[in-house]
C-alpha positions as CSV (number, residue, x, y, z in Angstrom):
1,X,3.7,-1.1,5.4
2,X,5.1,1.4,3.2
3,X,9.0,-0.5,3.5
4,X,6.9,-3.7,2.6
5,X,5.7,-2.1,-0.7
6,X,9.0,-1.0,-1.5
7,X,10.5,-3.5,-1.1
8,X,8.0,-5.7,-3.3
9,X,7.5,-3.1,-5.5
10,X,7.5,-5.6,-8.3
11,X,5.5,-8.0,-6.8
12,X,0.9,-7.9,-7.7
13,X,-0.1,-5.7,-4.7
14,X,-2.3,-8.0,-2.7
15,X,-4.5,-5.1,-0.2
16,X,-6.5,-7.8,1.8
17,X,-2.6,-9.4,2.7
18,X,-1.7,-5.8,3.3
19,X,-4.7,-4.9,5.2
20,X,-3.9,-8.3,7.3
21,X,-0.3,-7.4,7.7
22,X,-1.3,-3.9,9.9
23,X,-4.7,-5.6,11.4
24,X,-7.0,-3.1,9.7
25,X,-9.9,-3.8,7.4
26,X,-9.1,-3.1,3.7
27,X,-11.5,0.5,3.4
28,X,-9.1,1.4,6.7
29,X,-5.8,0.6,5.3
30,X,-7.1,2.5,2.1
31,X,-8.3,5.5,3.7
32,X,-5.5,6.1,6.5
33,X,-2.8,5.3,3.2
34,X,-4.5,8.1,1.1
35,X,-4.7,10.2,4.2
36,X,-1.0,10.0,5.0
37,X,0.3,9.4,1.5
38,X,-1.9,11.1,-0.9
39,X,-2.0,8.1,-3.0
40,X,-3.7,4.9,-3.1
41,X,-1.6,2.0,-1.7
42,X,-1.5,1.0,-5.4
43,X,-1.1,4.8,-7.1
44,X,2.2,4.8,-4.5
45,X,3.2,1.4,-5.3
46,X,3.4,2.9,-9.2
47,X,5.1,6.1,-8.5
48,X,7.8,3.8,-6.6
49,X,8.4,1.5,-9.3
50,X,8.8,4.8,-11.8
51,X,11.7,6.2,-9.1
C-alpha cells in the first residue's frame, strides 16, 4: 500500500480504491495507516511528494 502511494504520488489519492486494494474498510485502512505511519494516508502522500 505504501509502494502504491509512492509510486502514484502524483496521482488524486482515491482511499475507498485503497481501502479495496488491502480488503479493509476505509476507517480500518485510516486507522492501521495512522497507527503505523503517523500520518494520514493523504498527510503521507504530501510529505512524499515534498521528498
Amino acid at each position: 500500500m505504501i509502494t502504491k502511494i509512492k509510486d502514484d504520488f502524483a496521482e488524486k489519492l482515491d482511499i475507498p480504491d485503497l481501502a479495496k486494494l488491502v480488503s479493509m474498510s476505509e476507517s480500518s485502512l485510516y486507522h492501521n495507516f495512522k497507527k503505523i505511519t503517523t500520518m494520514s494516508p493523504l498527510q503521507f502522500q504530501k510529505n512524499t511528494s515534498v521528498a
